[in-house]
C-alpha positions as CSV (number, residue, x, y, z in Angstrom):
1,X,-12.5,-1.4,-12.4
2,X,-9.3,-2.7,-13.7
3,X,-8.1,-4.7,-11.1
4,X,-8.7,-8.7,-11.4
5,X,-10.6,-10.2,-7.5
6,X,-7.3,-11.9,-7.1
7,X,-5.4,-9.0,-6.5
8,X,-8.2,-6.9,-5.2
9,X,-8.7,-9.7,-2.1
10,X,-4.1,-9.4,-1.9
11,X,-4.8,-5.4,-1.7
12,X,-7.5,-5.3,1.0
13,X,-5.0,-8.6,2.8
14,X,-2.1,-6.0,2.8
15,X,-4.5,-2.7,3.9
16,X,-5.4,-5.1,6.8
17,X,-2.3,-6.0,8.0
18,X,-1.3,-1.7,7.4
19,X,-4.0,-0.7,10.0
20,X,-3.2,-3.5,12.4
21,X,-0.4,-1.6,13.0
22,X,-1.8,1.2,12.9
23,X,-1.3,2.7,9.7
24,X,-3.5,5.8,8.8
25,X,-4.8,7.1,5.6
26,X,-5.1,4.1,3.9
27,X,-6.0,4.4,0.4
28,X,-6.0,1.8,-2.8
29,X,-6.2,3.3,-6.3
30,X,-7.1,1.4,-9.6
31,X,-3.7,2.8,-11.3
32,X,-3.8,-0.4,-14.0
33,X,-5.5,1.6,-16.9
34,X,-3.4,4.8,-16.4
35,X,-0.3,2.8,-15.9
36,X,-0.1,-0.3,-17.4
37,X,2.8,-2.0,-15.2
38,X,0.9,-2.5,-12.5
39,X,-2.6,-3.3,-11.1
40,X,-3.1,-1.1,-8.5
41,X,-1.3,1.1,-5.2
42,X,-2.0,0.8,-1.5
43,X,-0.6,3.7,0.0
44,X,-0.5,4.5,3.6
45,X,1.4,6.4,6.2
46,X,2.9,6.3,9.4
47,X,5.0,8.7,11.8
48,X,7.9,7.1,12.1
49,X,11.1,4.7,10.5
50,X,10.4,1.5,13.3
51,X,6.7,1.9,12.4
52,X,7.1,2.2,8.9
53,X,9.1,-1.0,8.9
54,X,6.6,-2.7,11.5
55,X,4.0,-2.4,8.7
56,X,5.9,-3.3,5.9
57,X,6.7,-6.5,7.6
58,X,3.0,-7.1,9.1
59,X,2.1,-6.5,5.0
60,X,4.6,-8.8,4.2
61,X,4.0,-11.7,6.4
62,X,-0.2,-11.6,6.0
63,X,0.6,-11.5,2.0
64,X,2.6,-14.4,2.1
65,X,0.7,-16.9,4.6
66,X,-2.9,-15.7,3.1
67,X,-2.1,-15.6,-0.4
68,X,1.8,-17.2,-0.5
69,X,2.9,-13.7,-2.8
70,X,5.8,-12.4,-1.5
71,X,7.3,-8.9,-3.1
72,X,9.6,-8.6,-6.2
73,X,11.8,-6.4,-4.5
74,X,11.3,-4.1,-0.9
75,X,13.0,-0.9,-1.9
76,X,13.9,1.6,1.4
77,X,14.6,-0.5,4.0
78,X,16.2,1.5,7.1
79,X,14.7,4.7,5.4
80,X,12.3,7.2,8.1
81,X,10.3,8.2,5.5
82,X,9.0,5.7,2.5
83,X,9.2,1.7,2.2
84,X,7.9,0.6,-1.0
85,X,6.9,-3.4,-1.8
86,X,6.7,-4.2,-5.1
87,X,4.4,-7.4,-6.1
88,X,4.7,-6.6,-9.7
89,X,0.5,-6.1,-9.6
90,X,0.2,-4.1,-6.8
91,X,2.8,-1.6,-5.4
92,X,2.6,-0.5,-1.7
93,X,4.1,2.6,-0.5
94,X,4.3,3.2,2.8
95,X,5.5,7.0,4.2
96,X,5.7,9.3,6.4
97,X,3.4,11.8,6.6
98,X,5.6,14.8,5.6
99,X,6.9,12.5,2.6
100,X,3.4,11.6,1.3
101,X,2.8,15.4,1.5
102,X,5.7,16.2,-0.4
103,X,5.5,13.5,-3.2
104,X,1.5,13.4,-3.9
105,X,1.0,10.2,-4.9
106,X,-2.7,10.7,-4.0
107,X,-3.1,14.1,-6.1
108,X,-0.9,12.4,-8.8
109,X,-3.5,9.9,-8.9
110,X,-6.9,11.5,-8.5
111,X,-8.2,10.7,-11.8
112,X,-8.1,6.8,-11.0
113,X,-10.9,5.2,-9.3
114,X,-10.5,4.5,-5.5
115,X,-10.6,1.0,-4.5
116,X,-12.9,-0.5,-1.3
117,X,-10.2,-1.9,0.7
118,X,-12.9,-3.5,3.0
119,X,-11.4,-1.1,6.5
120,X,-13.5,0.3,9.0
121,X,-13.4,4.2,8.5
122,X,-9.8,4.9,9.2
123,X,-8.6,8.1,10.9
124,X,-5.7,10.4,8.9
């Protein structure tokens, strides 16, 4: 595993706050060997635009107070169908269902390692 326990502990912060609001298939990947810009993704989804942004902000907000990271940049606000949060070491996309079909990011990604994000079994 690539990714350093600092970032690890931020990633399983932000994949809480995701399925407090009720985000489903919730999945980290260890991108940092295949990618080099980054540590590692948290990708989730949800079914709509208001709960797309409900999560980013829940994300946001536990990041911050637990950990006091905020993101780089938050790229898609008012979009229905993929927020992304970029902390420079971890990226977080968060998308609609049909979108995370569509794009792949978990097929593009199947050769990296999966990460234990420390959830209960999630539904999705």
């Amino acid at each position: 595993m690539t990714v350093p326990e600092n970032v690890l502990a931020e990633l399983c912060t932000a994949a809480a706050a995701a399925a407090d609001k009720l985000a489903t298939n919730i999945a980290g990947l260890d991108v940092g060997d295949r990618l080099g810009i980054t540590d590692a993704f948290l990708i989730c989804s949800a079914p709509s635009e208001r709960q797309i942004n409900a999560i980013c902000d829940e994300i946001e907000h536990q990041v911050k107070t637990q950990h006091g990271s905020a993101p780089l940049r938050r790229e898609g606000r008012g979009s229905d169908t993929w927020v992304l949060l970029d902390y420079g070491h971890m990226v977080i996309h968060v998308q609609n269902e049909e979108e995370r079909a569509v794009y792949g990011l978990d097929r593009l990604y199947a050769d990296v390692p999966a990460l234990d994000l420390e959830l209960p079994d999630q539904d999705g």
